[in-house]
N, C-alpha and C positions, 0 to 999 in steps of 0.2 A: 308405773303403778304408785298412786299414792296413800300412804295407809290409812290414813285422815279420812279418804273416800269412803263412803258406803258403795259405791258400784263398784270401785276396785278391790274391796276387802271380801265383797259378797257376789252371790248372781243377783241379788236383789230380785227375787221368787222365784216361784218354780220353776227350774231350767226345763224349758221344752224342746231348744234348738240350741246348739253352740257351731261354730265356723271360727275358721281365725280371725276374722273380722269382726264379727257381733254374737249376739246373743238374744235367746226371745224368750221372755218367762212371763208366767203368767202370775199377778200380785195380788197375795193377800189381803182381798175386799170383799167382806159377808154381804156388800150392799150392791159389790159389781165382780161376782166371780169370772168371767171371762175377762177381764181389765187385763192388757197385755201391754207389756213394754222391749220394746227394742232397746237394745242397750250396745254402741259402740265400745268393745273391751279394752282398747287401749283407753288412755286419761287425754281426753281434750275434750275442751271446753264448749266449742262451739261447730257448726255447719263449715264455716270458710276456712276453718283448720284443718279439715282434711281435701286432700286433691280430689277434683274434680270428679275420677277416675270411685273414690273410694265414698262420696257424697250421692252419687248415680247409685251406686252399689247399698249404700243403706238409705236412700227414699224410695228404692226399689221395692227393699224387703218390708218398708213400713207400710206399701201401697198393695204387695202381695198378703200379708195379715191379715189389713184390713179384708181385702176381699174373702178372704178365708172365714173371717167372723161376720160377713152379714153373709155366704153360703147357709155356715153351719147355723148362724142363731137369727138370721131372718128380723137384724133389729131397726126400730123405725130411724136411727140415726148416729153414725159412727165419730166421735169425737178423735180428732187427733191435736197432742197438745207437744210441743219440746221448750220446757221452760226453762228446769235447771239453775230455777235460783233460788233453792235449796239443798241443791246438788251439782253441782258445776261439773256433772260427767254426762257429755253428749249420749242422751238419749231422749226417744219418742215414747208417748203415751197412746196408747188405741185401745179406745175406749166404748162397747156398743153401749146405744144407748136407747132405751124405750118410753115409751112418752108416758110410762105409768110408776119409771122408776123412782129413787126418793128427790131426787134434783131437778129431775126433766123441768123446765126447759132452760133451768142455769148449770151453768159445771160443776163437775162431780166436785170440787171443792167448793163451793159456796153453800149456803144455809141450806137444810131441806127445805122442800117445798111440801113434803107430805111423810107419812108413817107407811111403810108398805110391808104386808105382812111376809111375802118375801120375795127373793130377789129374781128375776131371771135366770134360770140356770138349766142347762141338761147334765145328766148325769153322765158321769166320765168325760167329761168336755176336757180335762188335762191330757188323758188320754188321746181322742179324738185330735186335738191338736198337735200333739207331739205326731201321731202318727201320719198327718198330711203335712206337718211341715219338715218330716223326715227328705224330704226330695225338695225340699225350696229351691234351691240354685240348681237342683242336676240339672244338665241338657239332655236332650235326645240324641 
């Protein structure tokens, strides 16, 4: 853990899910309330840092998300981003996206493209999500 980190000092949003391995929280955006991040809990930097073993295991839970956010929110198009160079702590971004939101059809960090009076959202969607990603990894 480094204290310098923001993902190691914080959950870096709303903890929806935690495992020993990662973490899923939903972040603080009035412009894309469902914006979720996967976040690996230990401190590494990149994809080919961790084995094999534990890389299968978090593009797993990023590809299980995503599916859970176009179930639940039915959006015209899921953004997945892992940049991390303004955070050098491996993790992914998943991001719905709707063709009428304020970016569509550049990324959520580029210029708006328009004023939207508001954002996509359902209500208790924090809820909602903690509750189905309550069982992510159980098996049968």
């Amino acid at each position: 853990m480094t204290s310098a980190c923001e993902l190691c000092a914080t959950d870096g949003g709303e903890l929806l899910y935690r495992d020993a391995k990662l973490r899923i929280v939903l972040v603080n955006d009035a412009d894309y309330p469902a914006f979720c991040r996967v976040i690996w809990n230990a401190h590494v930097r990149e994809m080919t840092d961790l084995p094999a073993v534990d890389r299968y295991y978090l593009l797993n839970t990023v590809m299980q998300v995503e599916a859970l956010l176009r179930e639940v929110l039915r959006p015209d198009k899921i953004n997945l981003a892992s940049l991390g160079n303004v955070v050098p702590h491996l993790h992914w971004h998943v991001i719905p996206r709707f063709a009428d939101d304020r970016h569509f059809p550049a990324p959520v960090w580029a210029t708006p493209q328009r004023e939207v009076a508001t954002a996509h959202s359902r209500p208790n969607l924090a809820d909602c999500l903690r509750e189905r990603l309550a069982t992510l990894h159980q098996h049968p």
